[in-house]
C-alpha positions as CSV (number, residue, x, y, z in Angstrom):
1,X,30.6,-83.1,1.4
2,X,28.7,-79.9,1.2
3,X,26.1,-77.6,3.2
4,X,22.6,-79.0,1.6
5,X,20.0,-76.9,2.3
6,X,16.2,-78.1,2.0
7,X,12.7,-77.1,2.2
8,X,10.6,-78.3,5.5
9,X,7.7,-77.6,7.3
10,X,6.8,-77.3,11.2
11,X,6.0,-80.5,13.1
12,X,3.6,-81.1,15.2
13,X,4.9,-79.9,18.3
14,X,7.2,-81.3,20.6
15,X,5.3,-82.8,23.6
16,X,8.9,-82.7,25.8
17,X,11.1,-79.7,25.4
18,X,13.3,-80.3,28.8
19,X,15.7,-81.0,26.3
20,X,15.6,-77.1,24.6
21,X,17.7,-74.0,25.7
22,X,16.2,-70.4,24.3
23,X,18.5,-67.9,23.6
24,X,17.8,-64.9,23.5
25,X,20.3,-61.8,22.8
26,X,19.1,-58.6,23.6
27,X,20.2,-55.4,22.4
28,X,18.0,-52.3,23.8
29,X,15.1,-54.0,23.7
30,X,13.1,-52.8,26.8
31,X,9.8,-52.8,24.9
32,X,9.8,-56.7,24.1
33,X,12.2,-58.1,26.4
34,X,10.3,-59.2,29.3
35,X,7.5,-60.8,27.0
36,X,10.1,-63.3,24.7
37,X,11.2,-64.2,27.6
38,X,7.6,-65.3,29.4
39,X,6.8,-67.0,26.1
40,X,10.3,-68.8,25.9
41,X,9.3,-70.0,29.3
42,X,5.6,-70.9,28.4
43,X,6.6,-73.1,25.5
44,X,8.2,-75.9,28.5
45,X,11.9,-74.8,27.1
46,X,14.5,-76.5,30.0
47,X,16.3,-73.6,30.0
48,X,15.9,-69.5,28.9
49,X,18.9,-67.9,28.8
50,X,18.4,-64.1,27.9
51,X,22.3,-61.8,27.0
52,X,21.6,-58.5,27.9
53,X,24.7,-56.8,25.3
54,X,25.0,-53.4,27.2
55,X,21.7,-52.2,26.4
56,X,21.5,-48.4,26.9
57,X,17.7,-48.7,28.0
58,X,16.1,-50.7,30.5
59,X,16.6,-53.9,29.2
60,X,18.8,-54.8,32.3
61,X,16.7,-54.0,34.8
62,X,13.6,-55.2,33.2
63,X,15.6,-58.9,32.7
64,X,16.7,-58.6,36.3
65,X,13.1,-57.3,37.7
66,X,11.7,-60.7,36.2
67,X,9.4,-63.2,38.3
68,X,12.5,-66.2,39.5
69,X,12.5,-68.8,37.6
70,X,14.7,-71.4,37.9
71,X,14.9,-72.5,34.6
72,X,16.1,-68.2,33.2
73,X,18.8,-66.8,33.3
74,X,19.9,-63.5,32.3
75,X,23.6,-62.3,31.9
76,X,24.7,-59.1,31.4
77,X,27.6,-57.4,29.2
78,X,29.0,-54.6,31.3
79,X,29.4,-52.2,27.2
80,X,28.0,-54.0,23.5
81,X,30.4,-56.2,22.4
82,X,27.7,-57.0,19.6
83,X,25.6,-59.9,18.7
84,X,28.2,-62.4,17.9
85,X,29.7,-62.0,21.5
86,X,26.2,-62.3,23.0
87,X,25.5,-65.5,21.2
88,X,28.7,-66.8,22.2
89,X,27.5,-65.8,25.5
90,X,24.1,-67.7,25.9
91,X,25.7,-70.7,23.5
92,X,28.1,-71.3,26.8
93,X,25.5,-71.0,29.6
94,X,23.2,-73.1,27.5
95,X,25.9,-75.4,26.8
96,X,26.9,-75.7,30.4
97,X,23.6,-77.9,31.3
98,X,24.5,-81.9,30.0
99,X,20.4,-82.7,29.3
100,X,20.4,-79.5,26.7
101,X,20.4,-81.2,23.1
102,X,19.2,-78.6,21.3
103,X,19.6,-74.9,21.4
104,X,17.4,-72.5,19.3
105,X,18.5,-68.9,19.5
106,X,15.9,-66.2,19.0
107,X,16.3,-62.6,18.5
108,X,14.8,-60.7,21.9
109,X,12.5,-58.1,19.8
110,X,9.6,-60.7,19.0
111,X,10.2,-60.7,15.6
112,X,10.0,-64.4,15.8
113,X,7.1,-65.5,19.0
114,X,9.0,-68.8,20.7
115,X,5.8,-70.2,20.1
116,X,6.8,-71.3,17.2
117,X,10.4,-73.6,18.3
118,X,7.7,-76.8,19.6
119,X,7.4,-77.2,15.7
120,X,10.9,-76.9,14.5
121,X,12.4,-79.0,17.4
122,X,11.3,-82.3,16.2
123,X,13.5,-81.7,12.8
124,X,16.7,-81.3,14.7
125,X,17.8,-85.1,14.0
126,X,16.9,-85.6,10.7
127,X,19.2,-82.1,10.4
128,X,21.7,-80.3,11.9
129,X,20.6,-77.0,12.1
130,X,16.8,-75.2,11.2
131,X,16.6,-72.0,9.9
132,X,12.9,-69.8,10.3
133,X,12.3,-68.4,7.3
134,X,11.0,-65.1,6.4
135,X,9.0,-63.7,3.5
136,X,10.9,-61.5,2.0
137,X,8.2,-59.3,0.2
138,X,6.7,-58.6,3.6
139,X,10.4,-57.2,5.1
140,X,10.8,-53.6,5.0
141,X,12.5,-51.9,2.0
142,X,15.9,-51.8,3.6
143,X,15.6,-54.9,5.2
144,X,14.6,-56.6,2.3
145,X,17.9,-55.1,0.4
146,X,20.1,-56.5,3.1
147,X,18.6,-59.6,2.9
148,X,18.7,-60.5,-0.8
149,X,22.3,-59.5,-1.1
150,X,22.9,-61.8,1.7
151,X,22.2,-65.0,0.1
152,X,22.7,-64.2,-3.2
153,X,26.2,-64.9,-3.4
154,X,25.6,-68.6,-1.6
155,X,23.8,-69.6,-4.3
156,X,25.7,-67.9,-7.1
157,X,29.3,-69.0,-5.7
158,X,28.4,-71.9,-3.9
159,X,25.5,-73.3,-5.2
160,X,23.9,-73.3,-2.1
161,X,20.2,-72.4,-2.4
162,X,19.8,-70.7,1.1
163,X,16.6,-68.4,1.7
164,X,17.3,-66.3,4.7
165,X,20.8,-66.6,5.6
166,X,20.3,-63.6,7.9
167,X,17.6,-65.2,10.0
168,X,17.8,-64.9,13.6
169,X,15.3,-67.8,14.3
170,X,17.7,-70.7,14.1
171,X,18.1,-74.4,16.0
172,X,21.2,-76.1,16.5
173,X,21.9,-79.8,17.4
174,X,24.3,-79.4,20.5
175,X,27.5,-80.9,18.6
176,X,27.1,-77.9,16.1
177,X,26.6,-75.3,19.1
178,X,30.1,-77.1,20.5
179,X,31.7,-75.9,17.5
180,X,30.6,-72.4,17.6
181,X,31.5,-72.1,20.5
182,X,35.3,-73.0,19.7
183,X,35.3,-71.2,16.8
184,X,33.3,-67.8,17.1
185,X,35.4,-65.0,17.6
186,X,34.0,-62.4,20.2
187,X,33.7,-59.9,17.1
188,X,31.2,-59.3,14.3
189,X,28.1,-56.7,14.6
190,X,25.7,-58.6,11.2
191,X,28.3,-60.9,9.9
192,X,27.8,-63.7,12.5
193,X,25.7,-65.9,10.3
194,X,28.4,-65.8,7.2
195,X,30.7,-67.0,9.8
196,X,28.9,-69.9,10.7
197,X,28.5,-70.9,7.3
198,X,31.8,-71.8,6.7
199,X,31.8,-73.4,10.0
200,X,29.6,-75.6,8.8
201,X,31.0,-76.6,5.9
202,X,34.0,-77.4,7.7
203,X,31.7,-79.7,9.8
204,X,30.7,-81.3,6.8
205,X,34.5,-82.0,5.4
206,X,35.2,-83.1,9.3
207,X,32.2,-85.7,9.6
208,X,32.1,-87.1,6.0
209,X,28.6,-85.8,5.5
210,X,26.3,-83.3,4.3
211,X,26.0,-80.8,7.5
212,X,22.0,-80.7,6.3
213,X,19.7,-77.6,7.1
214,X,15.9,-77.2,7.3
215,X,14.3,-73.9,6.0
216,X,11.1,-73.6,7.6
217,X,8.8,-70.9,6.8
218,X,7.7,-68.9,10.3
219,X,5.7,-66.5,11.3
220,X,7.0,-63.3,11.9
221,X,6.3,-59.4,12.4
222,X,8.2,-56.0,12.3
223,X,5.6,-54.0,14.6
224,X,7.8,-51.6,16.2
225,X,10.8,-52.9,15.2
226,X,13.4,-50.3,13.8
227,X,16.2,-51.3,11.8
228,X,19.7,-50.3,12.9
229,X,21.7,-51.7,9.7
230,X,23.1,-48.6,8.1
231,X,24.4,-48.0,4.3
232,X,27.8,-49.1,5.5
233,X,26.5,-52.1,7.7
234,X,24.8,-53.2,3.8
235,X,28.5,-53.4,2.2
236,X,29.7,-55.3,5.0
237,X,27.0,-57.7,4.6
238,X,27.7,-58.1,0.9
239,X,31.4,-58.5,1.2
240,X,31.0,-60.7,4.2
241,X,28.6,-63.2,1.7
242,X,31.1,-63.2,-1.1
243,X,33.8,-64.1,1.2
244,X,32.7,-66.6,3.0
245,X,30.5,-68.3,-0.4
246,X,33.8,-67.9,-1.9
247,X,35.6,-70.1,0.9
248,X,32.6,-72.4,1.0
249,X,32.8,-73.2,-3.0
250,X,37.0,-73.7,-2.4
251,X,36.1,-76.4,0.4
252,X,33.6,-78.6,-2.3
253,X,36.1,-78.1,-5.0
């Protein structure tokens, strides 16, 4: 049993998306907050759920200044416990509503527009998981650096062709969201998507199955975005790939 990644395209969209929880974590993100959260809403999503990870701007204030909506909720981290905690965060109030079945987390600088989750939704089924992928020629330079060492390693150690292993457009059926939930730690500033990786390989040993991933090409834009992934952030990254790759290829052999 092994991770088995494959090439997809968007569907047409999802006429019902009652079903979907957005999350959203947000890290000083006062410029874009307020609109991924209106378009989350727009797209029909059941439920918005936006973690505000003890921004040091506005983005509190904005989030709790926001039109009511019964269907948002925004939850605040007193200091930044970093992205992993505030996933682990908006998995649990997402997970906390019985008619979510799918959960599609989103990064809260409009990188990725939620416009895009009506077309991914439908794959969730025929996989486990869907991953938006980015072009990597159009990333900035040190962007693109952290990206390819990323996934290098996952296809090198564990002959898992993965494209964007760093993406924070992802969808999740809601049994794989249960298991991050009991296994994410409430530590890790990049390395949260090399965790789940093992995690789901371990899925895939506990089921008897291929844990099966979409990649999905997406649109996408850096305007305005600033990268905070530093030199050292880079090596972490790196390690973090090997490690993980490393325990991935032990769990096939």
């Amino acid at each position: 049993m092994k991770v088995l990644v494959s090439k997809a395209t968007s569907q047409p969209p999802a006429q019902d998306m009652a079903c979907v929880s957005v999350v959203l974590p947000a890290y000083n993100e006062e410029r874009r907050v307020a609109q991924v959260v209106r378009r989350a809403l727009e797209i029909g999503a059941g439920r918005v759920v936006c973690v505000n990870d003890g921004s040091r701007d506005s983005t509190g204030a904005i989030l709790d200044g926001l039109p009511a909506d019964p269907r948002m909720e925004a939850l605040h981290h007193p200091v930044n416990r970093g992205k992993q905690a505030a996933v682990k965060t908006g998995l649990r109030a997402a997970l906390a509503h019985p008619d979510v079945s799918v959960i599609a987390l989103v990064d809260a600088d409009m990188q990725n527009d939620p416009a895009i989750l009506p077309g991914l939704v439908p794959l969730i089924g025929p996989y486990d998981m869907v991953i938006g992928v980015r072009n990597r020629g159009d990333m900035p330079p040190q962007r693109r650096l952290a990206n390819s060492l990323a996934n290098l390693p996952y296809r090198l150690l564990a002959g898992i062709p993965i494209s964007d292993v760093q993406s924070g457009c992802r969808l999740y059926r809601r049994p794989v969201a249960e298991c991050l939930i009991q296994n994410l730690t409430d530590t890790g500033r990049y390395t949260l998507e090399h965790t789940t990786m093992l995690l789901f390989g371990k899925l895939a040993c506990q089921w008897r199955r291929d844990f099966r991933i979409a990649e999905v090409e997406v649109a996408y834009t850096y305007e305005g975005a600033v990268s905070s992934i530093r030199v050292r952030d880079n090596m972490q990254l790196t390690w973090a790939a090997i490690y993980h790759a490393l325990a991935l290829a032990r769990l096939r052999s």
